[in-house]
ZAMARGU-4260 file (C-alpha; in steps of 0.2 Angstrom, whole numbers, plus 5000, padded with zeros to 4 digits):
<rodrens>
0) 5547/4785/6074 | 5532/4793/6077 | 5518/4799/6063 | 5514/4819/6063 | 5501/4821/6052
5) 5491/4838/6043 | 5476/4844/6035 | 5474/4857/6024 | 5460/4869/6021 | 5454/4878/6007
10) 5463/4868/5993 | 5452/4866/5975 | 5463/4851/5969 | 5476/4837/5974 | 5489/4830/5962
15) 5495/4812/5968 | 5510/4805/5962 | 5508/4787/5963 | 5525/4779/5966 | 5532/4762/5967
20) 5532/4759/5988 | 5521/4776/5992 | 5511/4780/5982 | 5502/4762/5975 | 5483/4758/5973
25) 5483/4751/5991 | 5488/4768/5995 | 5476/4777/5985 | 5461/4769/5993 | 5461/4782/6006
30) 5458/4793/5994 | 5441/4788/5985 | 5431/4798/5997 | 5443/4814/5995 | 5435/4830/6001
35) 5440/4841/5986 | 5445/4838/5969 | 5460/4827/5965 | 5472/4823/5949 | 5480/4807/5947
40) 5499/4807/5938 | 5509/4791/5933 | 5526/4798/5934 | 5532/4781/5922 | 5522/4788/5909
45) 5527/4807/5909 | 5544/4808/5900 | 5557/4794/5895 | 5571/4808/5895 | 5587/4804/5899
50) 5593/4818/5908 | 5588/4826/5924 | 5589/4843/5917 | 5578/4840/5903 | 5567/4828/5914
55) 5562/4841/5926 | 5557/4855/5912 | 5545/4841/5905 | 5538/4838/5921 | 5538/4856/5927
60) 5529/4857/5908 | 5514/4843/5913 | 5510/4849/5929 | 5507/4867/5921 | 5497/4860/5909
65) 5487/4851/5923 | 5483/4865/5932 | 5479/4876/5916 | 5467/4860/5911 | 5458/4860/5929
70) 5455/4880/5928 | 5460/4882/5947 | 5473/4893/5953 | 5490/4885/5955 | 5488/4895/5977
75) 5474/4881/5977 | 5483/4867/5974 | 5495/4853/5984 | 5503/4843/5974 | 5508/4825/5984
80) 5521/4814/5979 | 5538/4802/5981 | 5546/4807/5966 | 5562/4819/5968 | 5558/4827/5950
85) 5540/4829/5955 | 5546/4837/5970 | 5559/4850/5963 | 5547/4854/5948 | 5534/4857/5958
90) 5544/4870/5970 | 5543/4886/5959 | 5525/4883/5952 | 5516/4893/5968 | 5507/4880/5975
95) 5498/4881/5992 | 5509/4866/5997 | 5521/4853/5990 | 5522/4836/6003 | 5532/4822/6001
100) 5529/4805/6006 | 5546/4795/6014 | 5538/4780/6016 | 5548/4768/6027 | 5565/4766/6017
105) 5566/4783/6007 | 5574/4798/6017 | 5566/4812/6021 | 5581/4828/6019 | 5583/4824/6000
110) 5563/4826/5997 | 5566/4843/6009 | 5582/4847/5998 | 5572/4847/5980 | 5558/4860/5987
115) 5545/4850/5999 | 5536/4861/6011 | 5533/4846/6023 | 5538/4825/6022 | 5528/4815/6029
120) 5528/4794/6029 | 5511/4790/6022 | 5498/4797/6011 | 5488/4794/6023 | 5495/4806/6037
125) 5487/4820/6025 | 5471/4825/6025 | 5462/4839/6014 | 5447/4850/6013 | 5438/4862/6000
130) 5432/4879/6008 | 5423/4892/6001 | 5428/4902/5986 | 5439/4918/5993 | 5444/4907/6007
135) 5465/4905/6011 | 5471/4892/6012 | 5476/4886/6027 | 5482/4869/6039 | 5482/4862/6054
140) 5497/4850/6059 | 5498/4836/6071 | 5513/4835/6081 | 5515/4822/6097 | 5519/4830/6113
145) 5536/4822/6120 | 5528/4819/6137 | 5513/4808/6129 | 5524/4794/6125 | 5542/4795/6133
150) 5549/4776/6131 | 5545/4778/6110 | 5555/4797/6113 | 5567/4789/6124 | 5570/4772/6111
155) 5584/4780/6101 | 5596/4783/6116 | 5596/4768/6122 | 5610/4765/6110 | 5615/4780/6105
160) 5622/4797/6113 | 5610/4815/6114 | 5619/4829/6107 | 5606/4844/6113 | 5605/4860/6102
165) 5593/4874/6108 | 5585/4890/6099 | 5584/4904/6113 | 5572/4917/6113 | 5553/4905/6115
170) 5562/4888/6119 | 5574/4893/6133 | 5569/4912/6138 | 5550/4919/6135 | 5549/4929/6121
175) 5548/4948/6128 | 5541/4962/6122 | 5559/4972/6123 | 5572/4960/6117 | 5588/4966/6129
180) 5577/4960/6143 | 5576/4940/6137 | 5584/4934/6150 | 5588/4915/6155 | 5578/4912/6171
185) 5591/4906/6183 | 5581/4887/6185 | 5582/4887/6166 | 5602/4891/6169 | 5605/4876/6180
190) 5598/4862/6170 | 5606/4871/6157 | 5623/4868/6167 | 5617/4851/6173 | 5612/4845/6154
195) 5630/4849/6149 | 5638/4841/6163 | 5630/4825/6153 | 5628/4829/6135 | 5634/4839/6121
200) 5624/4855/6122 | 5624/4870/6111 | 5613/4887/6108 | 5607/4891/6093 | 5600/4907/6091
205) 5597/4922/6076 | 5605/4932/6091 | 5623/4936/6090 | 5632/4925/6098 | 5640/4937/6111
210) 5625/4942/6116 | 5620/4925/6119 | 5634/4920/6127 | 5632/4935/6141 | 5612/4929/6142
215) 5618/4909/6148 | 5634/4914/6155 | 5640/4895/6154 | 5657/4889/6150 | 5654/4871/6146
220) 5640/4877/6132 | 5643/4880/6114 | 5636/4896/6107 | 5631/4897/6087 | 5627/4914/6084
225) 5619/4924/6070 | 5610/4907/6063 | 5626/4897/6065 | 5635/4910/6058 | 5647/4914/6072
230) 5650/4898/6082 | 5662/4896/6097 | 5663/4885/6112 | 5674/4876/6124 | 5693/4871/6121
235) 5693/4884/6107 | 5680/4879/6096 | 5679/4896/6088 | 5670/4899/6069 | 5667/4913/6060
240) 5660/4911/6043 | 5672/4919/6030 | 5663/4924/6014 | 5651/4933/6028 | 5664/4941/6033
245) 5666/4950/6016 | 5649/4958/6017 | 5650/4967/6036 | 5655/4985/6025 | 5636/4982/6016
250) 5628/4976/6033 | 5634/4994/6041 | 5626/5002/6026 | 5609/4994/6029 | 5609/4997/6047
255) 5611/5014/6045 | 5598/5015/6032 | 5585/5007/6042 | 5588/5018/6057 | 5588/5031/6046
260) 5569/5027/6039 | 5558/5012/6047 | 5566/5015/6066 | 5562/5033/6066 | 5546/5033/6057
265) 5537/5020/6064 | 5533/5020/6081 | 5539/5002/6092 | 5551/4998/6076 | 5567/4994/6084
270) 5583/4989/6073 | 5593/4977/6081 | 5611/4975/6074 | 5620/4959/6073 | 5638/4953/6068
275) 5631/4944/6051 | 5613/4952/6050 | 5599/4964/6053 | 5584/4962/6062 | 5570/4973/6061
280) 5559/4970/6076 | 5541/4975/6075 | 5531/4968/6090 | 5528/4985/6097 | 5524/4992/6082
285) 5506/4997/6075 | 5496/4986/6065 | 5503/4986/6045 | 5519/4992/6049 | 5526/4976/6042
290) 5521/4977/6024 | 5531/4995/6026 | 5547/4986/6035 | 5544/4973/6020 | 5544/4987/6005
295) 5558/4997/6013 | 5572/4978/6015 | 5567/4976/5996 | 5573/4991/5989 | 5587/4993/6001
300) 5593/4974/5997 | 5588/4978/5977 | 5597/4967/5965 | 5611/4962/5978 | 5608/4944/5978
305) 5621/4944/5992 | 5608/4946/6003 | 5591/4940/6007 | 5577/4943/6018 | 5570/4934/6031
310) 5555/4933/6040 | 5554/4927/6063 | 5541/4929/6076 | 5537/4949/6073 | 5556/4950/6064
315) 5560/4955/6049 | 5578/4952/6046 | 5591/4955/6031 | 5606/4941/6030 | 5620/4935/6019
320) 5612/4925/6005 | 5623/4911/6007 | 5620/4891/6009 | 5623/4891/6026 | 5610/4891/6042
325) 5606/4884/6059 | 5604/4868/6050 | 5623/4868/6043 | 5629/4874/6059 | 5622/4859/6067
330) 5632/4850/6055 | 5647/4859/6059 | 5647/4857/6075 | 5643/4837/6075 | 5655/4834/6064
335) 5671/4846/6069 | 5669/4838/6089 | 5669/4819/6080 | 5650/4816/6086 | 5645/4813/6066
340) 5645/4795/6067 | 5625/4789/6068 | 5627/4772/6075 | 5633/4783/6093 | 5627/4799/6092
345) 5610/4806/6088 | 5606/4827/6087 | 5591/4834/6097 | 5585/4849/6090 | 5573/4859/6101
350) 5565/4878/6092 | 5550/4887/6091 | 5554/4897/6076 | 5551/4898/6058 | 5571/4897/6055
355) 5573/4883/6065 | 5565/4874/6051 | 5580/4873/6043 | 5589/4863/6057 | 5573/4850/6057
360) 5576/4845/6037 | 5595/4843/6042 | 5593/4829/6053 | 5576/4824/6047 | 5584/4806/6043
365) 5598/4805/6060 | 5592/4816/6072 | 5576/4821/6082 | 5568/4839/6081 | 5555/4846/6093
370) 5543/4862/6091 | 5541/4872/6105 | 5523/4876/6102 | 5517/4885/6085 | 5521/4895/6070
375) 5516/4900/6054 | 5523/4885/6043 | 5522/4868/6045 | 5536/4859/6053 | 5547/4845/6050
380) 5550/4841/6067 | 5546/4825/6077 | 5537/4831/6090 | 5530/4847/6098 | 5534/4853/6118
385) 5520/4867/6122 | 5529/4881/6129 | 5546/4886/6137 | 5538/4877/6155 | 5537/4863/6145
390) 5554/4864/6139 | 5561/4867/6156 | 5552/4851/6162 | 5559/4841/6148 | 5577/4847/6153
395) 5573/4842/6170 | 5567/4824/6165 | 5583/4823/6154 | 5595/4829/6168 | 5588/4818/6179
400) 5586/4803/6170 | 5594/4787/6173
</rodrens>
């Protein structure tokens, strides 16, 4: 697989986590000439608990305490390890960032289950700088364009069938300025048509699935709506997710609500509802306006942790808080058409949006993920395409493909 790499900016201190594969002396080497501060932690040494429970408290315990000892704030530090319980206690603590290292044998989704922000396969894939004093902390990620290397992309389906799911707005349409006018342009539409003459292919999209279904307009194309929560597709595939379901009454309060206040008072606010969410779009609106949007969905949502909110490309949105996303939907999907087994079938994930993050972990360890240029976290993705031409190009290569 390919190696993505990152460097981070503005960071005070680094706590390594030597581990038995990842993390050994050898490894440390590279950090001897470390550009800011770093904190060494045996993990063998910490705590001979018993149980996991108990475990992760202690640990959660120590790197408190380290931080307190270094006199840095916790927003300043990355914490870089192996260990799972490392990993989860680490989650909560506000770091700037929390990265695991895989390594060769060890699988990425469990490090991004217990908390990590990003997994990468050796320490020395990261990189980190100390900035000046009221500087944030920031990063720049290394992602391989597909195009640079197409027979290493290309090496896992030489045994093994694509299955092709696809965010919409910024991977298959532009991103628009009104959002009823996304449309698919109609060269998009036929490789779309030609890709699922050959593969697999589904749309996933925050969109509500009957709207994206009326934007493709393709009958061989399985739509997953609302973050996967609304799935349907050929020979009756059909899904609706049923303790969602449940919460449409509260979802008609909110929107309500937030036509009511943001829409009205804010100028270029638009409330956009969907079958299992609310998305407050702000792309038009003035400078700030967010931080009001933001302040509004909290004390609408309150204590109701039925719900939660959500953050898009200039989207605020409110959703059912359940354990369910675009990543699960992929899931779904693979397995209820039989395509789960790995040895023939392997997903290809293509976004460009913060919530597509969620179908990169799922098939961090089985599957392959592609960015569609930027956004504002780092992503667990393979590789990066750099804009919807260059996703049009890549379904061109992959229709035409021998």
């Amino acid at each position: 697989m390919n190696k993505s790499s990152i460097k981070l900016f503005g960071i005070d201190t680094v706590i390594l986590v030597p581990g038995k594969e990842n993390l050994s002396g050898e490894h440390l080497a590279h950090w001897k000439n470390c550009h800011t501060g770093k904190e060494i932690i045996h993990p063998d040494r910490e705590t001979a608990e018993k149980t996991a429970g108990r475990k992760s408290v202690k640990i959660k315990e120590r790197l408190m305490s380290v931080i307190h000892h270094l006199q840095v704030p916790a927003k300043r530090v990355v914490l870089v390890s192996e260990d799972l319980f490392f990993i989860s206690a680490a989650k909560r603590l506000g770091l700037a960032m929390v990265i695991g290292i895989s390594g060769e044998t060890q699988g990425k989704s469990k490090l991004y289950e217990k908390g990590a922000h990003l997994v990468l396969e050796r320490l020395e894939n990261v990189s980190v700088y100390k900035g000046k004093d009221e500087s944030a902390c920031s990063f720049t990620q290394h992602l391989p364009n597909v195009f640079t290397d197409l027979n290493k992309f290309e090496t896992p389906f030489r045994d093994r069938q694509p299955v092709f799911f696809l965010d919409y707005d910024g991977t298959l349409a532009p991103i628009v300025r009104d959002p009823a006018s996304a449309f698919l342009p109609d060269h998009t539409r036929d490789l779309l048509r030609g890709l699922s003459n050959r593969y697999t292919v589904a749309v996933v999209s925050g969109r509500d699935m009957d709207d994206i279904m009326q934007f493709v307009s393709l009958d061989r194309i399985i739509y997953a709506g609302s973050h996967g929560f609304r799935i349907s597709g050929p020979d009756g595939l059909y899904m609706e997710h049923a303790e969602a379901r449940t919460l449409l009454t509260k979802l008609d309060q909110f929107e309500k609500h937030l036509r009511e206040t943001v829409e009205k008072e804010i100028d270029g606010v638009e409330v956009e509802r969907k079958y299992f969410a609310i998305a407050v779009h702000y792309r038009n609106a003035p400078p700030g306006s967010l931080e009001r949007i933001k302040k509004e969905a909290d004390q609408l949502i309150g204590k109701q942790r039925e719900f939660k909110r959500g953050r898009g490309k200039k989207i605020l949105e409110i959703r059912p808080s359940l354990e369910w996303h675009k990543g699960k939907a992929v899931e779904w999907i693979m397995q209820k058409l039989g395509l789960s087994d790995q040895r023939k079938y392997i997903p290809v994930y293509i976004g460009d949006d913060v919530t597509d993050e969620d179908a990169f972990r799922t098939i961090a360890d089985d599957g392959i993920g592609i960015l569609v240029g930027t956004h504002s976290l780092p992503s667990a993705a393979n590789y990066q395409l750099k804009d919807v031409d260059q996703v049009s190009k890549f379904l061109h290569y992959m229709v035409h493909a021998d």
